[in-house]
Residue, then its C-alpha position, 0 to 999 in steps of 0.5 A: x673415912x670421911x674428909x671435909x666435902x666440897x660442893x662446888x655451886x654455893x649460891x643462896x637458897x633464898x637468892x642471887x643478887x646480880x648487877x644489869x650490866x653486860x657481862x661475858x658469859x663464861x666459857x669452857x676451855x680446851x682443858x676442859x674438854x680434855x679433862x672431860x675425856x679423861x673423867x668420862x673414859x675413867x668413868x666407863x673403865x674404872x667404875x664399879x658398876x661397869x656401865x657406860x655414859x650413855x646408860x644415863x637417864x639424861x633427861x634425869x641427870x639434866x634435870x638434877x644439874x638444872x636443881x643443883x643450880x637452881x636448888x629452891x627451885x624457885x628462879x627457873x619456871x617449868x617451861x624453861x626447864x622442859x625446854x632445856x631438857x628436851x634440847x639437850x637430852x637426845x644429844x648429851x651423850x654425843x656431846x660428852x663423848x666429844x668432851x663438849x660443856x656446851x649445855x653446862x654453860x648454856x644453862x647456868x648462863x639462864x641460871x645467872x640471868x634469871x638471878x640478877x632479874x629476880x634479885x633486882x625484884x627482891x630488893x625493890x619488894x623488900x622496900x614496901x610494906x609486909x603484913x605479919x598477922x595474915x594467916x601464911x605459911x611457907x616452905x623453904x625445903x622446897x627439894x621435892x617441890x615443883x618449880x613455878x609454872x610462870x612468873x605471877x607464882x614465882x612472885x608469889x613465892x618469893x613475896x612469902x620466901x621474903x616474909x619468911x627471912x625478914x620473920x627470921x631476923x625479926x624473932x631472932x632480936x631477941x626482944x622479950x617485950x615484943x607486942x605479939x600483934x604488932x611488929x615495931x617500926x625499928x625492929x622491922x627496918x632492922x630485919x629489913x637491913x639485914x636481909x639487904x645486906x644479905x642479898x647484896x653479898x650475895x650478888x657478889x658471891x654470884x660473881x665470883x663463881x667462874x668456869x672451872x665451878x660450872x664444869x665441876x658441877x656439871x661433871x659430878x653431877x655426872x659422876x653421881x649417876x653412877x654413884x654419890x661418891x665419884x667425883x671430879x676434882x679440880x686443881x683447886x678442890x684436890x687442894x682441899x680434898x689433899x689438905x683433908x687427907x692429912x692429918x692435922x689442920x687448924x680450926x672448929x674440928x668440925x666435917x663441913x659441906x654445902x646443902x641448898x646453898x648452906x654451909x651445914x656441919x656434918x660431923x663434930x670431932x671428938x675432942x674438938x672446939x666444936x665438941x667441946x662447946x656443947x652447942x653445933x649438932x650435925x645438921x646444923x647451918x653456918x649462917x655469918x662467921x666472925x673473928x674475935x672483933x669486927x663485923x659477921x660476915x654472911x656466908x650463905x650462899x659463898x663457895x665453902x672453900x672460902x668459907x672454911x677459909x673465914x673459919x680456919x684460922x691461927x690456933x688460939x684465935x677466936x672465931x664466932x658462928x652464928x648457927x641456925x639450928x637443924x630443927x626447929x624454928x629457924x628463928x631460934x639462931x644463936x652466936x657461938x664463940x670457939x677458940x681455933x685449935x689444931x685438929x688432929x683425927x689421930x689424935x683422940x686415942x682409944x681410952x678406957x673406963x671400968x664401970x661397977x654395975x649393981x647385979x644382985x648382992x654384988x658389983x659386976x665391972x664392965x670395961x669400956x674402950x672408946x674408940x674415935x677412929x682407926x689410926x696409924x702411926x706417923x713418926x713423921x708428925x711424932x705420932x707412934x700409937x697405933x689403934x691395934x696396940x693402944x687397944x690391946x693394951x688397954x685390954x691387958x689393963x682391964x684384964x688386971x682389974x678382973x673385968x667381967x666384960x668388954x663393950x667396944x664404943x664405936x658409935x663417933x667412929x667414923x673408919x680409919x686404916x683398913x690395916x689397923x681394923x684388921x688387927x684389931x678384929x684378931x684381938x677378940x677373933x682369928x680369921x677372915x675380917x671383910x672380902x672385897x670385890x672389883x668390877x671384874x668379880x675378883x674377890x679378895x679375902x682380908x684376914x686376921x693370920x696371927x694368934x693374937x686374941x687377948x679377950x676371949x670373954x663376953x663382947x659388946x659393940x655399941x654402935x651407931x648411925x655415925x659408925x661406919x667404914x672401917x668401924x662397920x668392918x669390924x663390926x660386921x666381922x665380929x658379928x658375922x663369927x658369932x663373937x660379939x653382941x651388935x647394940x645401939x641403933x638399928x643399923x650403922x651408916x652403910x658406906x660400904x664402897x672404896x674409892x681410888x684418887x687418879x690424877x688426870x696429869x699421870x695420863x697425859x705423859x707430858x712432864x710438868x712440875x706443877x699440876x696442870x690437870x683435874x683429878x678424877x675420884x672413882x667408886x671401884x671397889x665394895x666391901x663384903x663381911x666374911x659371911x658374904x652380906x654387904x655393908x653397903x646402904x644397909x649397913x650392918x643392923x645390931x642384935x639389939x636395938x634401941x630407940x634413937x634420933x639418928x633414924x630420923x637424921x639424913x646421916x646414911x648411905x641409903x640417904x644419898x641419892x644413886x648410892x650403890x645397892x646391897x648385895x651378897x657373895x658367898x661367905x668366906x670359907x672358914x670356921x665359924x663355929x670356932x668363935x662359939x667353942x672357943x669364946x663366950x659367943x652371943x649363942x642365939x639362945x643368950x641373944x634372945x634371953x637379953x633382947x627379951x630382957x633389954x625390951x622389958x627394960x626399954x618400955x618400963x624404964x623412965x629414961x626409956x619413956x623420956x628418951x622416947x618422948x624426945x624423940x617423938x618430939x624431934x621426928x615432928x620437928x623434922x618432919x616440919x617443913x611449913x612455917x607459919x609467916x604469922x608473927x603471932x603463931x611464931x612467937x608461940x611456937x618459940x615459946x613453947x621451944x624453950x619450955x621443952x628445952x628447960x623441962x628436958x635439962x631438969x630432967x637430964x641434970x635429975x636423972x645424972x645423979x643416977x650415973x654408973x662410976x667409973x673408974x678412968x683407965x689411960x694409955x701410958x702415953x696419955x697419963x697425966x693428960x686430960x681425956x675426954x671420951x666419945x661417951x660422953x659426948x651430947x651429941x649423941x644423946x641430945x640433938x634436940x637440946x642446945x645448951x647455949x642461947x644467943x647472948x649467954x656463956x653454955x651452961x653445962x649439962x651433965x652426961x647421962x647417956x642412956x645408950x651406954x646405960x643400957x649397953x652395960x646392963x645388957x652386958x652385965x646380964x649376960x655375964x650372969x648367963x656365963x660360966x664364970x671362969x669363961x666370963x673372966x677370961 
């Protein structure tokens, strides 16, 4: 589903440094303008929602160009941002309509120029004096906060916007024997380097930002008026976007993308360095990337294609991040060193354990199948698995060792082939898999028409804010036939949109043997389950839910601005009775009975009231967006930091002495090989707990994934409600 993303404009959110010396302001080409034409043209034909260009609220569509620019709203004045708006909103649509940037331009040739004024302003204040014991505070989320009304606020602003860095890189020294009171001389002159040098990388960062930036921003600024997943793509991000799509590519395995000038994990890879290191969490930002030796180099506010570039490297190379949490005190950063190694999204294959779970006097074993993605086969890079037949086999494995139920993990599946999800929903049910829909109103049903079911006993799908695309097809499949039990969070991720990639040169029926023109990425089609309910924005909401921390992570459609509302059609016609007198279905009457039982166990339970507890903890972290610029009261809040982190391990190593065994089950293919599953990834268990801190090797902490826990007990009840010559298939 998901390929690296690539924001267009990375300037800091702190500032831009720039130089007083003339300079040429940037103009638009007549490439431009033709490509213009083109996006606009496919924009209004293509797009799912059929709606034309001058539908658009310029007024708001110039103001998110002015904050995509200006994204701290801090080097624009609200004066200039009315002026702009007022210009220009009567007459946007003329003007694309025309092919016409002029506005694009105009505003981020403001834009610069303010940012050079202001840089020159921040380097000469960092040189004088700050009091740390004063009783401040600051915000740097500042998305949603009005931008300044004249310069003596902006001053203001950026003076604790300044107090706010340099405490940063104070606390982040690590001293342990600092004078809560005072700030030391050698300490502060450290900081106050550190945030120079930041500045003046980032003035030539500014400067490195050319035309085709400008009109890529301006242009899907555009496209996400209609949707957050149109775009526009030049000749340079189709290069990336194309690198993405296959299937291998050698670096940290981790999905990146640009937020207020930050480049920002957004998904780790299952099997990947980053996985694997057990300290980068989605959410998290990449502040400076280093090779085995040498200097770091600050990233903030760099292009993320350059960027990646720093990341990527030679495989079995070293390269070092210097992460700056998604929660908490922003000072608590830590240096992570990765060994760079060839990722591969097909190359985690579904996998298998059969776990004993105490039931009365005997041992009930539940089979688990981890499933990362939805792959293909690819004789070409020597990959001939394919999901459909990894999993089957599996099935037909643990149907030798008498599994009494199956539970599908889906919950670090990010989609795959639509293909393969089909297949593999007709491995538990026949019939209708999802219906799609184009702007026309044309339906098309997807089914599964072979008799291929081979578990016909109890099923479980434990799921995720992280599952979607084709994951929550399958899902929304198996739910809506009555076959499978839905666990996990409330509801998985609610990406339920397709996009088609049209190259803009296929237009212009001029032969060339390179690329000349942009591509164009249009929303034009929506998923719908058999029963005829969307996946979109609501995604598809489990039977029985479990307190998470992903409900309090920006990580779903509904998170994205202008995403595509939910809707129905009507269902499929087909027989959806058949799942329930022909399987072990989750009849209302058994869902209800372990719903009822499974909340009993989550509000009396340790591990629940721990989870709970965290959780608490994590959404108040979330939730914080002033900090105090009082160096006492950080160095406090740090402290308290680290005693929570230290008491939630104790508890996490004592409760992993209770942990379930299991008994592994591999493909042929992948026996001898070391595996590791989705199960037992931290990421999903402890976003709130980093197990490496700035200076020290990662300590390893033990696996104890209380969603999994509760799944198989929740499976385990509902076998002892079935008939057991239908529980064993």
């Amino acid at each position: 589903m998901k390929v690296l993303s690539y924001s267009l404009l990375l300037l800091c959110s702190w500032a831009i440094a720039g130089n007083t010396a003339v300079e040429t302001p940037l103009q638009p080409t007549a490439k431009m303008r033709t490509e213009t034409l083109y996006f606009i043209r496919f924009l209004e034909e293509l797009h799912y929602q059929g709606k034309s260009v001058a539908s658009v609220n310029f007024a708001s569509f110039l103001e998110e160009y002015i904050a995509d620019l200006d994204f701290n709203r801090s080097f624009f004045t609200q004066p200039e941002i009315e002026n702009f708006i007022n210009r220009y909103k009567g007459s946007m649509d003329l003007l694309l309509q025309g092919g016409s940037l002029a506005p694009a331009f105009e505003i981020f040739d403001a834009y610069k120029h303010n940012a050079e004024a202001r840089i020159e302003w921040v380097l000469d204040r960092i040189e004088k004096p700050f009091d740390f014991t004063q009783r401040e505070t600051f915000s740097p989320d500042r998305q949603n906060a009005p931008y300044p009304k004249d310069k003596a606020e902006a001053d203001d602003l950026w003076t604790r916007r300044l107090k706010y860095e340099l405490l940063n890189e104070i606390l982040g020294q690590e001293k342990e024997q600092f004078d809560i009171h005072a700030v030391d001389k050698e300490t502060l002159n450290k900081a106050k380097e550190a945030v120079r040098k930041r500045y003046e990388t980032l003035d030539k960062n500014l400067d490195t930002i050319d035309s085709t930036d400008v009109q890529e921003l301006f242009l899907n600024t555009l496209s996400h008026q209609f949707d957050p997943h149109s775009s526009f793509l030049s000749l340079d991000s189709m290069e990336d976007f194309s690198v993405a799509l296959k299937n291998s590519l050698v670096g940290i395995g981790a999905y990146l993308s640009t937020k207020e000038g930050y480049c920002t994990v957004n998904e780790i890879f299952p099997g990947s360095p980053s996985e694997k290191t057990k300290a980068i969490l989605p959410g998290d930002k990449i502040l400076a990337v280093g090779q085995e030796e040498g200097p770091m180099v600050d990233i903030v506010g760099m292009k993320l294609a350059k960027a990646v570039k720093l990341i990527r490297g030679p495989k079995g190379t070293i390269v070092r991040l210097l992460i700056e949490p998604a929660n908490g005190d922003p000072s608590n950063r830590k240096t992570v060193t990765l060994t760079r190694d060839e990722i591969k999204i097909t190359e985690n294959l579904a996998q298998a354990r059969v776990y004993h779970i105490p039931q009365g006097n005997r041992m009930v074993a539940i089979g688990v199948i981890d499933l990362p993605s939805f792959y293909g086969s690819d004789t070409h890079n020597g990959h001939d698995n394919n999901t459909s037949d990894d999993v089957k086999e599996l099935l037909l494995k643990l149907k030798a060792m008498h599994v009494e139920g199956i539970v599908l993990d889906f919950r670090f599946n990010g989609g795959g082939l639509l293909d393969e999800a089909i297949e593999l929903t007709g491995l538990f049910v026949p019939g209708p898999v999802v219906q799609v829909k184009d702007m026309k109103g044309n339906i098309t049903t997807y089914s599964d028409k072979g008799n291929n079911v081979v578990w016909k006993g109890p099923l479980i799908v434990l799921v995720s804010r992280f599952s979607a695309s084709a994951a929550e097809i399958v899902a929304g499949a198996l739910q809506s036939h009555h076959r499978a039990l839905l666990v996990g969070d409330p509801s998985t991720h609610g990406k339920g949109t397709v996009q088609a990639v049209i190259e803009m040169d296929r237009l212009s029926f001029l032969p060339r043997t390179q690329p000349y023109l942009g591509t164009a990425k249009i929303t034009i089609q929506k998923w719908y389950r058999p029963d005829g309910s969307s996946t979109q924005k609501r995604g598809v909401e489990s039977d029985i839910a479990m307190p998470s921390f992903n409900q309090y992570l920006p990580i779903g459609e509904s998170d994205l601005p202008h995403a595509l509302d939910w809707d129905a059609i009507e269902p499929t016609q087909w027989n959806y009775d058949l799942a329930k007198n022909s399987f072990n279905a989750p009849l209302p009457p058994i869902t209800q009975k372990l719903r009822e039982w499974s909340q009993v166990r989550q509000s009396q339970l340790d591990e629940f009231s721990f989870l709970k507890d965290r959780i608490a903890r994590f959404k108040e972290k979330q939730s914080q967006k002033t900090f105090s610029l009082n160096f006492e009261e950080r160095q406090q809040m740090r402290k308290q930091d680290r005693v929570f982190v230290d008491v939630a391990e104790k508890k996490i190593r004592e409760m992993a002495k209770n942990n379930y065994k299991y008994d592994e089950v591999l493909l042929d293919v992948a026996q001898g090989t070391k595996t590791k599953g989705a199960t037992e990834n931290q990421i999903l268990t402890t976003p709130d707990i980093s197990t490496q801190q700035e200076g020290k090797e990662p300590e390893k902490l033990p696996s104890f994934d209380i969603y999994m826990r509760e799944a198989l007990r929740i499976m385990t009840d509902w076998v002892s409600l079935a008939p057991p010559q239908v529980a064993t298939n």
